[in-house]
C-alpha positions, 0 to 999 in steps of 0.5 A, a space after each residue: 920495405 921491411 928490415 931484417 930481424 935480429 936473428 941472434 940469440 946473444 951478444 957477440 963477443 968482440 973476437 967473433 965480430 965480421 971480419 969485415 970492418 962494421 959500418 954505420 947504417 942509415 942510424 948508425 948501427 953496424 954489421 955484427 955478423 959475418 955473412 957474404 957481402 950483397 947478402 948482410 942486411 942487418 940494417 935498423 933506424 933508431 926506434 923502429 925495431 926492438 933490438 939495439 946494436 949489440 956493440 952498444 949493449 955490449 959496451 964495447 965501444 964505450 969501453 975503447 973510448 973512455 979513456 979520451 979526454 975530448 969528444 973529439 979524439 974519441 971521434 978520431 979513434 972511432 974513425 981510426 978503429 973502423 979504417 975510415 979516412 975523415 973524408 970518407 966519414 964526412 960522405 956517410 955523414 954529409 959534411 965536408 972533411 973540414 967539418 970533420 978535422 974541426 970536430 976532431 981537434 975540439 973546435 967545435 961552436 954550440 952549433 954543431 952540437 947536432 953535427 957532433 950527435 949525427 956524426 958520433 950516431 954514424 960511428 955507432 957511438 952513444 952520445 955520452 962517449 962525446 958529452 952528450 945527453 940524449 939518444 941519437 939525433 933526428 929521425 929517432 922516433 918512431 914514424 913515417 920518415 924513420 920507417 922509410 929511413 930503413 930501405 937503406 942499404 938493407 934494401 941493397 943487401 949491402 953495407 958499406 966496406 971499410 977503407 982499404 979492406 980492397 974486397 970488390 965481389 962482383 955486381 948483381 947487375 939487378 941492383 941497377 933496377 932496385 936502385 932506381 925504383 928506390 929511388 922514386 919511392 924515396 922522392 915519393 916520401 920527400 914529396 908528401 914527408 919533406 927531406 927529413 923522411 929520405 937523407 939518411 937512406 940517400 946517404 947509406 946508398 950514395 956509401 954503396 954506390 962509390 964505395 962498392 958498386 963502381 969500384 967493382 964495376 965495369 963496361 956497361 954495368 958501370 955505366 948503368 951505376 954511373 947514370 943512377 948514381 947521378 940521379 942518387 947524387 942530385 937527389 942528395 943535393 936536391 934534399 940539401 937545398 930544402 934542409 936549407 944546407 945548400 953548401 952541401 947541396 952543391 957538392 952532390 950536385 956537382 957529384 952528380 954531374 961528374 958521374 954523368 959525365 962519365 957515363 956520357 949521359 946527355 940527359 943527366 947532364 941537361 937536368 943537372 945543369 938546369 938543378 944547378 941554375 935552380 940552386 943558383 936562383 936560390 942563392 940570388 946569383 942571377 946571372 950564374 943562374 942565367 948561364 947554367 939554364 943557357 947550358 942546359 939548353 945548349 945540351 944536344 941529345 933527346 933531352 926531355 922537353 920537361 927538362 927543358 921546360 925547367 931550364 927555361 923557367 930557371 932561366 926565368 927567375 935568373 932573369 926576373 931577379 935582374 930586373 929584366 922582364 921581357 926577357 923573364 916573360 919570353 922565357 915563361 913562354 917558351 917553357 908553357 908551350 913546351 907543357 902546355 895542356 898536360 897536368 900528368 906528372 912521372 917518374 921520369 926526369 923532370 916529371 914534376 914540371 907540368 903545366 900547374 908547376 909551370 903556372 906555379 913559377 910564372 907566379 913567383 917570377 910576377 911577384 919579384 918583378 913586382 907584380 903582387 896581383 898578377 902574382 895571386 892570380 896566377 898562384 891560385 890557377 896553378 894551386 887549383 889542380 896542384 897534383 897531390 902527391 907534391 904536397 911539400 911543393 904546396 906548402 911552398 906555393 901556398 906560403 909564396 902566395 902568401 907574401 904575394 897576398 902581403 905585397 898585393 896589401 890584403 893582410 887578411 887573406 896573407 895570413 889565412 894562406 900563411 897559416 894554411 902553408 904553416 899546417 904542411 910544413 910542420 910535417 914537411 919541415 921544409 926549411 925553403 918554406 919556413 923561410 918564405 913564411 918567415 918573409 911574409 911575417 916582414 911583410 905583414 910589419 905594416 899589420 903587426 899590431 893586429 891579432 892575426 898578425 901577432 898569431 901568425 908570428 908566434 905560430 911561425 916562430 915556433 916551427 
């Protein structure tokens, strides 16, 4: 999707801005014209198009915050000017408000110097006005993940209203349809690109969707809003989790299930509940994992049976990492007959849980209950007809099998199937597998004086 062009002739002068308070875009950029809401689309992703926000040509914001004597209180006056609560600006930015008040009152570690630049970018601030050197941070350049970056709320033909502005116009009821089909092109993009190339355009349609399409909303609209905005939400806190964030996951997993609640959706509820459990094996709290795929399972409705088949298999690994087998095993049985002899994958909830995905889980769920070879055996049936389009997915099956390889003592084949998992996640950067390739290289200590495990070490050291 294309963005809109500049379609101006000059800088605009501060008495001539929208009269509706300017919002950050997906890089932060705001709305300098004043045109009928559902219908202003002047969105852009850092580096894409040859136009800057004429804000920031002017100087305009520069001007108003010179004069504060911390990073922080320019942050807050930012903030004030554009009628934002900190809740509200740490939603656009995927934090808590905490993170937010912490900024402001200048307690901020060298580790939130990227926190400060994303944060600073949302207000339409340059990283000079909070004492940084540089241009904006991620996805500044010019490539697949900032191109996608500008569906965001352009694709809508909307941008966030400010707090209080109290303006709801009515809903296209075709914004529904827009959203969802974003959306799978969005999961698309995380599933070849990794979670970098689709944050910022969740986030600018996760603003749209509670700042100005539910509030507007009613009856069978608001309904329809609610169910993809679960979908939208979960999707956030599935990108979370990979950005190896999961605090954050957790919050919009736990949006997206108060949003399917409202709605009364049976099937949101199931696959969220199982999201939930897959989250909680991530975060080793087995028995947590255990009772939410048993929750999701209890759900009654025409839930899918590739939901269930994921709750079954997350119910698997809750299991495994108890250390009880049989129980892991009937669970991984009773998910392979729900797919079994289907290797299609769809766009519908809980798609991606075919039989290779399932073969892919009974694999991991061998390795941690300490059964290397079984574990290589059954990684390799599953990567054998791996469908291409989850190509993040296979760097971090490859990098599991790795460690399965590692644990099964073949040093060779470990590291030859580290270094292949490496080459997807450098374009994925998929945090979930770095990690996995980070525990392959403790398991390679017996080996650490040869070559290629010396190789491998510094190659992953380096993503």
């Amino acid at each position: 999707m294309k963005g809109a062009s500049d379609g101006a002739s000059g800088p605009v002068h501060p008495d001539k801005r929208c009269s509706r308070t300017a919002v950050p875009s997906a890089c932060g950029r705001r709305c300098a014209h004043a045109e009928p809401a559902y219908a202003c689309a002047r969105v852009a992703t850092v580096g894409i198009f040859p136009f800057q926000s004429r804000h920031r040509r002017s100087g305009l914001v520069m001007m108003q915050s010179a004069n504060h004597r911390s990073a922080g209180e320019a942050i807050a006056a930012a903030r004030r000017e554009r009628g934002w609560t900190q809740q509200q600006l740490a939603a656009m930015c995927g934090y808590s408000q905490s993170t937010i008040s912490r900024l402001e009152r200048g307690r901020q570690s060298a580790r939130d110097i990227g926190v400060l630049a994303l944060v600073a970018d949302r207000l339409g601030m340059v990283p000079s006005e909070v004492g940084l050197a540089g241009v904006a941070p991620h996805n500044a350049g010019v490539n697949r993940r900032g191109f996608l970056g500008t569906t965001a709320a352009a694709g809508l033909g909307l941008l966030p209203t400010p707090a209080g502005s109290g303006a709801h116009r009515p809903v296209n009821p075709a914004v529904v349809d827009h959203l969802r089909q974003l959306r799978v092109t969005l999961v698309q993009s995380d599933g070849f690109y990794g979670p970098h190339s689709a944050i910022s355009a969740v986030h600018d349609h996760l603003t749209v969707i509670e700042q100005q399409l539910l509030p507007a909303a009613t009856g069978t609209l608001r309904r329809d809003i609610l169910q993809t905005g679960a979908e939208w939400a979960e999707f956030a806190g599935w990108l979370y989790e990979d950005l190896g964030r999961p605090d954050q996951g957790l919050w919009w997993s736990d949006r997206a299930m108060e949003w399917a609640q409202e709605a009364d959706d049976p099937v949101r509820q199931a696959f969220i509940l199982m999201r939930k459990a897959q989250q909680s094996v991530s975060l080793m709290q087995q028995q947590r994992a255990v009772g939410l795929a048993a929750a999701a399972l209890r759900v009654r409705g025409n839930v899918p049976s590739r939901v269930r088949a994921s709750a079954h298999l997350q119910a698997a690994h809750g299991h495994a990492l108890i250390g009880d087998e049989p129980a892991a095993l009937r669970a991984l049985d009773a998910a392979q007959v729900l797919v079994d002899e289907d290797d299609s994958v769809s766009e519908q909830l809980g798609g991606y849980c075919n039989r290779s995905y399932a073969w892919a889980q009974r694999a991991t769920c061998c390795l941690r209950l300490g059964r290397p070879a079984d574990a290589v055996a059954t990684y390799q049936q599953a990567l054998h007809r791996w469908p291409s389009t989850y190509q993040r997915e296979r760097g971090l099956h490859l990098a599991r099998l790795a460690n399965a390889h590692a644990a099964d003592r073949s040093p060779d084949a470990a590291c030859a199937t580290a270094m292949e998992a490496l080459d997807i996640t450098r374009e994925t950067e998929s945090s979930r597998t770095t990690a996995e390739l980070r525990r392959v290289i403790t398991g390679l200590a017996p080996w650490r004086r040869t070559a290629m495990v010396r190789d491998l070490s510094e190659a992953v050291a380096a993503v």
